[in-house]
C-alpha positions in Angstrom: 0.0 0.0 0.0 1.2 3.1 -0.9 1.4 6.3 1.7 2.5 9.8 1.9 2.8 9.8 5.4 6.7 9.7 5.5 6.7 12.1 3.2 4.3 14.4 4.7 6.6 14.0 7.5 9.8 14.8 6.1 8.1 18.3 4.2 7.0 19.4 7.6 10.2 19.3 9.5 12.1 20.1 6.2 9.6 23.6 6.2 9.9 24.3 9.9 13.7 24.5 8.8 13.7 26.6 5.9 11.1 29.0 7.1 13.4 29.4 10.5 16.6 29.9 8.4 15.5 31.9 5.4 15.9 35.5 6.2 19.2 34.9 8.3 22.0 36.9 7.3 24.3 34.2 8.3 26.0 32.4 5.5 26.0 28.9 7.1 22.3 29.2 7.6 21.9 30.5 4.1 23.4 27.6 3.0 21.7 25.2 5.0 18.8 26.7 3.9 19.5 25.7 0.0 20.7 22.5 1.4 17.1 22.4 2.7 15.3 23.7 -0.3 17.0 21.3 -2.3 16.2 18.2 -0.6 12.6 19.0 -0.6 12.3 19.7 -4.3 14.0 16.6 -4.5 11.2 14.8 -2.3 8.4 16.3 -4.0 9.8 15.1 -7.7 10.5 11.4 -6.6 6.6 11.7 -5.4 5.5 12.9 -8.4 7.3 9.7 -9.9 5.7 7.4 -7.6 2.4 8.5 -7.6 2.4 10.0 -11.1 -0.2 12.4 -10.1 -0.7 15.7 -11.5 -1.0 17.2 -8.4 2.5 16.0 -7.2 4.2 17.8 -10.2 3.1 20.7 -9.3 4.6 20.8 -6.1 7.7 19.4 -7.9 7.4 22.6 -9.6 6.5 25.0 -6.9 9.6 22.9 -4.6 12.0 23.6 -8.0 11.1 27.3 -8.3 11.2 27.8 -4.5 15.0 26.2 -4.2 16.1 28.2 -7.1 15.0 31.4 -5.2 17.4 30.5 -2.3 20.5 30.3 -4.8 22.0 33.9 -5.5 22.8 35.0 -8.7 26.8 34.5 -8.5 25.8 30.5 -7.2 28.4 28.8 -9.2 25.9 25.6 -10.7 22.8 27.7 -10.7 22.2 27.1 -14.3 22.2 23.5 -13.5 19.2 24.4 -11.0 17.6 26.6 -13.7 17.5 23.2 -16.1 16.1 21.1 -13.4 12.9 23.9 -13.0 12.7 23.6 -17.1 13.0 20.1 -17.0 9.6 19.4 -14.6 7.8 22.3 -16.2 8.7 21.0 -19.7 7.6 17.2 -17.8 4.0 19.0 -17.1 3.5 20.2 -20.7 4.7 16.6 -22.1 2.4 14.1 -19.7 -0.5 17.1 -19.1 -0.5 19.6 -22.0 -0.3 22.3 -19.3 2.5 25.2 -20.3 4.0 27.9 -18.1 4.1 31.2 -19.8 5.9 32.6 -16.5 8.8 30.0 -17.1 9.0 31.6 -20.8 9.2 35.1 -19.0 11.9 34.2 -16.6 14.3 32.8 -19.5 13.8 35.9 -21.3 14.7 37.8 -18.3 18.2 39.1 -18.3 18.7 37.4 -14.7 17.6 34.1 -16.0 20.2 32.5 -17.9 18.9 30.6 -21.1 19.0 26.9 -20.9 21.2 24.8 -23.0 18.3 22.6 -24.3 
């Protein structure tokens, strides 16, 4: 039988970290905090694959987008995080048929480096 309780468990404490660490000015918790982010958007896509639910992707999304906020501009592999946010939202489109105009605005967007796709 399959259940999201683990998971459900793991978000929360994973949350109650990032929303205690986010606006610290300290660099370990910054990092921590992208350590954090990461891990959950991790989570969230290896439920998407589990379930397969349409739902789940789009908190793989939401979890992709939300760890790419914590990286700073200057992050060294941050294009590497950009592909990951195209790669799910590009997922949605393929198995749903749902696109994401505000992805198309963000690699337009001087800030947002284009992806090598």
């Amino acid at each position: 039988m399959k259940s999201n309780d683990d998971y459900d468990d793991a978000i929360a404490i994973l949350d109650k970290i990032i929303a205690s660490h986010s606006s610290a000015d300290d660099p370990d918790l910054r990092s921590r905090t992208q350590t954090v982010a990461g891990l959950a958007a991790t989570l969230a896509h290896g439920r998407f694959y589990f379930y397969g639910k349409p739902e789940y992707l789009e908190e793989a999304i939401f979890r992709r987008r939300a760890h790419l906020s914590t990286l700073p501009l200057e992050y060294p592999d941050r294009h590497t995080f950009i592909q990951f946010v195209t790669d799910v939202e590009r997922e949605r489109f393929d198995e749903f048929g749902v696109k994401n105009t505000d992805s198309e605005a963000l690699q337009r967007s001087s800030n947002f480096p284009h992806s090598q796709t």
